[in-house]
N, C-alpha and C positions, 0 to 999 in steps of 0.2 A: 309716431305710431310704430308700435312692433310686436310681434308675433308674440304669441302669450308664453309660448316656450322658454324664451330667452330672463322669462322674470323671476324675481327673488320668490320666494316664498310669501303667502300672504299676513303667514303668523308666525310671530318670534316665541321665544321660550317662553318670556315673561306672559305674553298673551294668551299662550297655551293655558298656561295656569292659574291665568285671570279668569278665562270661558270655562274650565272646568270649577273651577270655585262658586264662580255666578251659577252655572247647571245645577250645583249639586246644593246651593245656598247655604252656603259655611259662610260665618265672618271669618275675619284674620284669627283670631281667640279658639273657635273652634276647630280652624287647619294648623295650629300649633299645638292643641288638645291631642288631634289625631294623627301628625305626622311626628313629634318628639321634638319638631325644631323648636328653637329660639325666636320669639317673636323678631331679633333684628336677619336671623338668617331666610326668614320667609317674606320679611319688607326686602332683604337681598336681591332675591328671587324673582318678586313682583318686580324689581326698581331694570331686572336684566342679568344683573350679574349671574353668572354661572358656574355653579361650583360642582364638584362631580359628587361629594358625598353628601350633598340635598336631594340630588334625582331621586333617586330610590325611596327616601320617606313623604317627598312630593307626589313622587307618582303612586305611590299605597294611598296616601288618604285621600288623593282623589280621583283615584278608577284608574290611572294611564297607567302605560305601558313604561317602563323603567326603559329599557333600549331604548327606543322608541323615541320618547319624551329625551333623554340624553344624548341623542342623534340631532335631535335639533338643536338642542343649549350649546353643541359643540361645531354647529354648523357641517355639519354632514353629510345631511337631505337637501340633494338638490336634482328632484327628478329632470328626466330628459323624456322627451316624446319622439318621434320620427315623423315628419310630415306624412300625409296620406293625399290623393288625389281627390279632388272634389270637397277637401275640405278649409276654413281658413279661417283660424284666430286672429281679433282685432282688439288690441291691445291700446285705450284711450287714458287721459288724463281725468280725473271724478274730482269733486266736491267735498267729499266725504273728508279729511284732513289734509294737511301740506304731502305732497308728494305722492297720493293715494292714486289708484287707476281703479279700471274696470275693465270687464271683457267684454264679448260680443262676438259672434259664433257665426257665417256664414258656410251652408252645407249646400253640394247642388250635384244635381245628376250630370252627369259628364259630357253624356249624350247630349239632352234635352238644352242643355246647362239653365234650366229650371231651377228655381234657389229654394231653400227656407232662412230666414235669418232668426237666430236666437236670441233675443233681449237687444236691445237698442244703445244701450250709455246717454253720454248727457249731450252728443255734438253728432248733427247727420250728417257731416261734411265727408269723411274718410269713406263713411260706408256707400253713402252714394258714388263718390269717387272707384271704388275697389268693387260694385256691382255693374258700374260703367264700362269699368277698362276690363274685365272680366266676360263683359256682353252677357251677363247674365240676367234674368229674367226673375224679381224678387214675388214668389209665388204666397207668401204667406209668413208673417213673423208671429212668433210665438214666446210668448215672457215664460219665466219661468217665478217673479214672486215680482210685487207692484213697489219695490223701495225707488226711489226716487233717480240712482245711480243708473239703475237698468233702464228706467221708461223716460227720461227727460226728451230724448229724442224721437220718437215716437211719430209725434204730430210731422216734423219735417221728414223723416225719411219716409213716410207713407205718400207724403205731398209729393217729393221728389223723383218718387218710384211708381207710379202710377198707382196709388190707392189701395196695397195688396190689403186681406184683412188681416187682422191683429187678433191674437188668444191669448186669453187668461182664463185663471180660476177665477170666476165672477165672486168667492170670497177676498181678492187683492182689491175687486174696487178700481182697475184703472180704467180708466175714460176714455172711450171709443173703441172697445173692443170686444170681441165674441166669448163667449162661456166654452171653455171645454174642461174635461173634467177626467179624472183617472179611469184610464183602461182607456179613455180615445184611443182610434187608428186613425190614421193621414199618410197616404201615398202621393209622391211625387216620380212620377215614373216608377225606374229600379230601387228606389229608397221607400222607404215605411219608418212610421214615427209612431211611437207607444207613450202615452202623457201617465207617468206615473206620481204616485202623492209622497211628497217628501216636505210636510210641513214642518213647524217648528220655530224656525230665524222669522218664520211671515206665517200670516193665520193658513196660507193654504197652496204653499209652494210647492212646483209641481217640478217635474225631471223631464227632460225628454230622451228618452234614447231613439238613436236612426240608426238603421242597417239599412245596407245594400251598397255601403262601401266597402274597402279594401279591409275594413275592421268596426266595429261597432265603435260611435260614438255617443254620448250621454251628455247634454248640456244638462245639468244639473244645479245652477246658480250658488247662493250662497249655503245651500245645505254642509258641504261639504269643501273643504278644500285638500288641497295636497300638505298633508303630515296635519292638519285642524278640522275644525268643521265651524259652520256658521254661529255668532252670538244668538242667544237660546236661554229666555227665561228660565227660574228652575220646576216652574209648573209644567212646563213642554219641554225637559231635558229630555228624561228617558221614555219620550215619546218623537222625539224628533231624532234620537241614537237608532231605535229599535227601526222607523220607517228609513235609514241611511243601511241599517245593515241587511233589511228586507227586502227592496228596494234599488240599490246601488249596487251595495258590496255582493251582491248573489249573482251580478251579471257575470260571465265569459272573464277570463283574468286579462286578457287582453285588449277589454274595453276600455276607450281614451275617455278620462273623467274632465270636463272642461268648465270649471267652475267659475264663478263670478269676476274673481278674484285670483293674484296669481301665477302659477303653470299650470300647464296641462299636467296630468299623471294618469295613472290606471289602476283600473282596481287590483290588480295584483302589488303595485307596488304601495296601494292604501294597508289594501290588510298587511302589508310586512313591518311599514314604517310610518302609520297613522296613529300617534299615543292615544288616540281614542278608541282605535278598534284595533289596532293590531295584535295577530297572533290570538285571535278570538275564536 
């Protein structure tokens, strides 16, 4: 288990290129139509390799950001966050492929030490452990989309934690949990939680941003991540772009973006060096 800071990025070049192609629904034929490569230079591409004078016709034909997108194929983006009080990324091992992780988000008022916990992962062991040794009080946990990664643990840390209730978007469908819905408010003491709609990756993923710590945080799940954003059919691309930049990227530049997946980042270092929105 480690802090979500310390981790690689969640999406490599090639995957970059893969979710923008999926979004935008190009075969390979039609991104070689549009960008001028070479059918073997754009299976390149896909396969990883990184060459400098593909970026640029990569990133034309499908929306990104030339820097941006070439900042990561050269391994360059590698945000850092600052810890902040009362707050603590939980960095676990997923399901999802070999070596894959997931986050999980604990926020609590300092005073009170009253908690919220954001999305769950697949093991309740850690988190019970780190709401124990913390003597914190878990007042309510809140998903932000129903994939399997986020809620496997659910059932135990509720058990373990004396019962707090659990929120979704009663479009995610997970079991045993309360309906909340965009534009809810939730106070926990000095903090306030605003449920915003960032659907797209899931029929009806939601965000949470808290203030009334040291800096605004956004647990924001798979919407978005640092320098990518979440897999996104191409019916709900530019519908699940347009709620990330309405939504996420409008908040304060200094708000900690804490995705599913990952590091932490912030929206000012999204719009600089996000091939998907930077510089927009």
């Amino acid at each position: 288990m480690d802090s979500a800071q310390s981790y690689p990025l969640e999406d490599l070049y090639e995957d970059i290129i893969g979710k923008a192609q999926r979004g935008l629904g190009l075969s390979d034929l039609q991104l070689m139509e549009r960008s001028g490569l070479s059918m073997f230079a754009i299976q390149a591409a896909k396969e990883g390799e990184f060459h400098e004078d593909s970026v640029a016709p990569l990133a034309e034909a499908l929306g990104l950001k030339p820097d941006a997108l070439g900042a990561i194929g050269s391994q360059q983006y590698n945000p850092r966050v600052s810890p902040i009080e009362g707050f603590l990324p939980i960095n676990q091992p997923a399901t999802l492929y070999p070596g894959a992780t997931v986050n999980l988000y604990l926020v609590w008022d300092v005073e009170t030490k009253a908690a919220w916990l954001f999305d769950c992962g697949e093991d309740a062991t850690d988190v019970v452990e780190i709401v124990r040794r913390h003597d914190l009080k878990l007042e309510a946990i809140f998903l932000t989309h129903g994939h399997h990664d986020h809620i496997k643990a659910l059932p135990g840390i509720r058990e373990a934690l004396g019962n707090p209730p659990a929120y979704a978007h009663p479009q995610e469908n997970v079991a045993g949990t309360e309906p909340i819905h965009e534009g809810e408010i939730h106070t926990l003491g000095r903090l306030k939680l605003e449920a915003r709609s960032t659907p797209g990756h899931s029929p009806a993923g939601l965000t949470y941003v808290v203030s009334g710590l040291e800096r605004p945080v956004a647990a924001v799940g798979d919407a978005i991540f640092a320098g990518s954003m979440g897999r996104v059919e191409a019916e709900r691309f530019e519908e699940a772009k347009q709620a990330i930049r309405d939504h996420i990227l409008s908040m304060g530049e200094q708000t900690i973006l804490c995705p599913g997946h990952g590091p932490l980042t912030t929206v000012a270092l999204e719009r600089e060096h996000n091939p998907f929105f930077a510089t927009e």
